[in-house]
C-alpha positions in Angstrom: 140.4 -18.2 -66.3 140.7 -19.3 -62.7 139.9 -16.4 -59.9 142.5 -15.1 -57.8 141.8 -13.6 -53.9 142.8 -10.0 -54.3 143.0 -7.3 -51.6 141.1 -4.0 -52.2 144.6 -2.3 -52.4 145.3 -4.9 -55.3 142.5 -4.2 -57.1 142.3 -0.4 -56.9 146.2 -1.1 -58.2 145.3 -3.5 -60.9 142.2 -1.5 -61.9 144.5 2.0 -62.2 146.8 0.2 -64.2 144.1 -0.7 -66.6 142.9 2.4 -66.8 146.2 3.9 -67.4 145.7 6.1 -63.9 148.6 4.5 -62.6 151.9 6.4 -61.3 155.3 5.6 -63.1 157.1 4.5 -59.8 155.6 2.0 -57.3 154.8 4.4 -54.1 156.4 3.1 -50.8 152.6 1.9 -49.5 152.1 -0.3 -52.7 155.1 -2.0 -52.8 154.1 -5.0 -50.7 150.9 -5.4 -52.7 152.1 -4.9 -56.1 154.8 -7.6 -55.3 152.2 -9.9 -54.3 150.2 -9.2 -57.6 153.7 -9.9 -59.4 153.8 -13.1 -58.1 150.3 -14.1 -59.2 151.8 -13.0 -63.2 149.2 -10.1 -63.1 151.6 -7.1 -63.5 155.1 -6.5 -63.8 157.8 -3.6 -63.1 161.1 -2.7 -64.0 163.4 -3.3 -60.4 166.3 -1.0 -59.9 168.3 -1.2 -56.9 168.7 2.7 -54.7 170.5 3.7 -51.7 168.8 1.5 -49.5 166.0 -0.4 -50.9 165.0 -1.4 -54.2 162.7 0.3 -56.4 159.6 -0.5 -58.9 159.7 1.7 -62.0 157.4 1.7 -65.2 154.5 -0.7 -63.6 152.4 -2.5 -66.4 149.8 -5.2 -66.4 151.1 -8.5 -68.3 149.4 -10.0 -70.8 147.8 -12.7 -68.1 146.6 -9.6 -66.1 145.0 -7.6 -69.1 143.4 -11.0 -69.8 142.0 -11.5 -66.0 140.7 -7.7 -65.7 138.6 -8.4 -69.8 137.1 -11.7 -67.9 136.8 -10.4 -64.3 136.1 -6.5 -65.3 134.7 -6.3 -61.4 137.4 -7.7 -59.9 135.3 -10.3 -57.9 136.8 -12.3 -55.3 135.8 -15.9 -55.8 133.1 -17.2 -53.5 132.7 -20.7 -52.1 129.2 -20.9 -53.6 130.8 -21.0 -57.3 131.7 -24.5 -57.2 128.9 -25.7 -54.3 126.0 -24.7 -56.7 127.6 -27.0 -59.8 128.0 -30.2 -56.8 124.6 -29.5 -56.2 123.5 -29.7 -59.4 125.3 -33.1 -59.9 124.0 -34.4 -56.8 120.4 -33.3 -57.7 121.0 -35.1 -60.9 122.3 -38.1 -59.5 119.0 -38.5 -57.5 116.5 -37.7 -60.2 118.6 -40.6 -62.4 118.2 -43.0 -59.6 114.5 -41.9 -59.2 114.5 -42.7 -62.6 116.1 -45.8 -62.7 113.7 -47.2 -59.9 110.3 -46.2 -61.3 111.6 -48.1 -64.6 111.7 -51.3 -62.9 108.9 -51.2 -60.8 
């Protein structure tokens, strides 16, 4: 499953909702965030519309989200070096073969 970039706010969120620790309304202070997260398919809420803004009600995680916090249980943001150690690998590969290759014909 494919990392996503997550705030601290969204992962104390989506962490809390894991755990069940999770209020049944969206506070005021969250809404931004757990919109955000909603976006990315991680959690969901029911929307109901007030006196002058709309509110988040009974917050879950969806099945995606419950399946990125069993294979990310840290919550790490991705890093750059993830995918620069496998194209160093190649490359170091690709030069050994070529070494290879040359002292076979010499």
């Amino acid at each position: 499953m494919e990392r996503i970039e997550l705030s601290k706010r969204g992962k104390q969120i989506l962490l809390a909702l894991y755990k069940g620790e999770y209020q049944g309304q969206v506070p005021d202070e969250d809404y931004e965030e757990f919109n955000l997260l909603e976006v990315q398919g991680l959690v969901h809420a029911v929307k109901t519309k007030g006196a002058n803004r709309c509110e988040m009600h009974a917050p879950r995680l969806t099945d995606e989200g419950l399946a990125y916090v069993a294979a990310n249980p840290r919550l790490k943001n991705p890093s750059i070096w993830d995918d620069k150690k496998y194209i160093i690998n190649t490359i170091i590969s690709v030069v050994a073969l070529a070494v290879a290759i040359i002292a076979l014909f010499k």
